[in-house]
N, C-alpha and C positions, 0 to 999 in steps of 0.2 A: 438206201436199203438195197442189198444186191443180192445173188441167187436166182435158182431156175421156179418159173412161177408155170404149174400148171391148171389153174383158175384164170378165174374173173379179173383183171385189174384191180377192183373194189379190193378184191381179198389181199391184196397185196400193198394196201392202204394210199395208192396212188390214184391222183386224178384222170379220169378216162382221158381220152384225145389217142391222137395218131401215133404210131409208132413212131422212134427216134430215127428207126433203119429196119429194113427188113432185110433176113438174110436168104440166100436162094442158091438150088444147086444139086448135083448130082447127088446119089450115095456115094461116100467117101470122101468128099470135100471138106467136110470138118464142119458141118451148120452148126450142131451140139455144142462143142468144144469152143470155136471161135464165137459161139453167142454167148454162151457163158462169159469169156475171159473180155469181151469185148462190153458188156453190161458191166460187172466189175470195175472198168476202168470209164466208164461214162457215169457210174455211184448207180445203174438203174438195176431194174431187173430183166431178166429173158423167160419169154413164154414160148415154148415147143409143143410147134401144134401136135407132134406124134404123141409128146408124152400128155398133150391135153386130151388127144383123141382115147385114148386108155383108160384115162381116168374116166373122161365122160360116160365110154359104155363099157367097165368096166373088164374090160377083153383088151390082150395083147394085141397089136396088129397083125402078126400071123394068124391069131385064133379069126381076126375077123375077116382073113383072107379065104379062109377054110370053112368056114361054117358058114359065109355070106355073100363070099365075092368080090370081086373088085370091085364091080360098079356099085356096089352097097358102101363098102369103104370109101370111094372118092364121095359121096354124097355128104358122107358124113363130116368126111375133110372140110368138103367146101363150107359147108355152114359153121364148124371151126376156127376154119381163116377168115371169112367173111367179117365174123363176128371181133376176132382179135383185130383185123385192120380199122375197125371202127374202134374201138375203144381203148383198144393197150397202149399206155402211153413208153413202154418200153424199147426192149430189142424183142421182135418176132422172128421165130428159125423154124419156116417154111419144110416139109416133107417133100424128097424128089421129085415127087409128081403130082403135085399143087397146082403148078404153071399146067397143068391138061386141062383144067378147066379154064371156060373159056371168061364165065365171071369172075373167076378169081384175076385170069390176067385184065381185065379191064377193071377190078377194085386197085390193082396195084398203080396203075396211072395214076400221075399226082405224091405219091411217097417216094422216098429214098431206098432202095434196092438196090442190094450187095451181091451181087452176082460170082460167091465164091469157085472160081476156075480149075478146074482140073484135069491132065492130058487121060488118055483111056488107060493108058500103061498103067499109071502111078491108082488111076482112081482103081484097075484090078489089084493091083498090089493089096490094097488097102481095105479094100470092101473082103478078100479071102476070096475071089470070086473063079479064084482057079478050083473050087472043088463048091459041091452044093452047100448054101447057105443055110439055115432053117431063120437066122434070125430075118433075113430080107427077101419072102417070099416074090417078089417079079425076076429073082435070081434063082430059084429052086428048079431045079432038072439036070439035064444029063448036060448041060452045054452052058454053064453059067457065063462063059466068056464070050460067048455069040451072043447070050441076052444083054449084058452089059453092054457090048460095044452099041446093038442095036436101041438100046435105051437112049444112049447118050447121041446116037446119030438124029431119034426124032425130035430129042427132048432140047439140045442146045440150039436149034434158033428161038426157041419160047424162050430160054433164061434171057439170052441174049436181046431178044424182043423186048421184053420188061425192066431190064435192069439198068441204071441209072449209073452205075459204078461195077467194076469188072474188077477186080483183086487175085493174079494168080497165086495159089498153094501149092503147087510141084515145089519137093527142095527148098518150101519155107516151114519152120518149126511155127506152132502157135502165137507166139508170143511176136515174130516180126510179121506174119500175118494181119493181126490186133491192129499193130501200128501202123501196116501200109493203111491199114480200112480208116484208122481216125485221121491219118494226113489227107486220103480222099474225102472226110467228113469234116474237114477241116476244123476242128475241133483239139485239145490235148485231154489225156487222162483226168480226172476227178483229182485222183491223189496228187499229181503232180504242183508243189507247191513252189516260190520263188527262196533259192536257198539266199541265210540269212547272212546277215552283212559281216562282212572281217571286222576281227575289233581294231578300232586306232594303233598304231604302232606306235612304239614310244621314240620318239626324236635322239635321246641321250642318255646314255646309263647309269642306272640308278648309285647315290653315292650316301656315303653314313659318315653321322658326327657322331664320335664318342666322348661323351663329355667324361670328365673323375669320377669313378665310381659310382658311374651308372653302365646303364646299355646303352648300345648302339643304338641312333635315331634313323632310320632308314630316311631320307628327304630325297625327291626330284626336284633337281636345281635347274629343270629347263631344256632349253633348246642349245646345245654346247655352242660357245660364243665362233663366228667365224675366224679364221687366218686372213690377215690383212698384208699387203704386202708393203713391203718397206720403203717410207718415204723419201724422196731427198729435195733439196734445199733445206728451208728453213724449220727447225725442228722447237717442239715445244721444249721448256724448261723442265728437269725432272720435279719429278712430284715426291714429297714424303711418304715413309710406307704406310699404310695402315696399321691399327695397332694391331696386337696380337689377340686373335681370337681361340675358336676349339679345334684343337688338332684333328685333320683329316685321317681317315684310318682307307 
């Protein structure tokens, strides 16, 4: 069963246990996207702690930046993730500032963590962060390029810290992404199955008797006899011909 789960395991009719990989990283890194296509191709599901924190209290993460705080919001995070690294037995895709907690980073010891890479250039491209965001409030103000770079200056030795596997995304599309991550998990795709065998080749081309006024009998007469090469000295006596049979057509 694949798709983005934002519950319980249980609801997602899997047996609880650890994550298969956790994924971790700036904004713009692709958590969302590479969790998805990367569940799909392990047959699991992926649970996004952002879009679980939403559902849970029922507020956007902007609204709960605005009306509560950041440090309300990371509280909330953490008891989130805490709870998915105990029990999902999926792909988990960690929100950029997960790794600030300092329990979250000591639950992560012990799991598999993907530490999706990205340069500042490419992760501004990507994020829109040359002008004010609304959807990614630690980016909202007059200078989102200064917040970004200084995000990524505090925040990458913690990925780095935690992560178990490092996969760059600069100038890689989704899909070769996906695969460097399952060649470091040393694993293949779900779907990927062994293609099936060639049919037997036929040795000798098929030939037809046509008897009197009937049809043609399609038969395989075999393996066509070898060319031998011509003997010399003493030679056999010839032989009589065969009688006469049904004309070859």
């Amino acid at each position: 069963m694949t798709g983005q789960a934002g519950g319980r395991s249980d609801e997602a009719g899997e047996v609880s246990g650890p994550p298969r990989a956790v994924l971790i990283g700036p904004p713009g890194a692709g958590k969302s996207t590479i969790g998805r296509r990367l569940a799909q191709a392990l047959g699991t599901q992926v649970y996004d702690t952002d879009v679980a924190i939403e559902k849970d209290t029922g507020r956007t993460i902007p609204q709960i930046f605005a009306e509560s705080g950041e440090a309300e919001f990371r509280a909330i995070e953490e008891r989130i993730v805490l709870d998915a690294l105990r029990t999902y037995p999926g792909i988990v895709s960690l929100g950029g500032g997960a790794i600030l907690s300092s329990r979250t980073r000591a639950a992560l010891r012990g799991h598999t963590v993907v530490y999706l890479e990205i340069s500042v250039g490419e992760g501004l491209r990507r994020t829109g962060a040359t002008t004010a965001n609304a959807s990614r409030p630690l980016l909202a103000g007059s200078d989102p390029r200064a917040k970004y770079r200084e995000l990524m200056r505090t925040r990458r030795p913690l990925y780095r810290e935690v992560s178990t596997i490092r996969v760059r995304t600069d100038g890689r599309s989704p899909a070769r992404v996906v695969t460097a991550v399952l060649g470091r998990l040393g694993v293949a795709p779900a779907d990927r199955v062994p293609a099936p065998a060639a049919p037997p080749q036929r040795t000798s081309p098929r030939r037809r008797i046509r008897r009197k006024g009937g049809r043609p009998i399609p038969t395989d007469p075999g393996p066509l006899p070898r060319q031998s090469a011509p003997r010399t000295g003493r030679t056999r006596p010839p032989q009589d011909p065969p009688p006469a049979q049904e004309t070859l057509s």
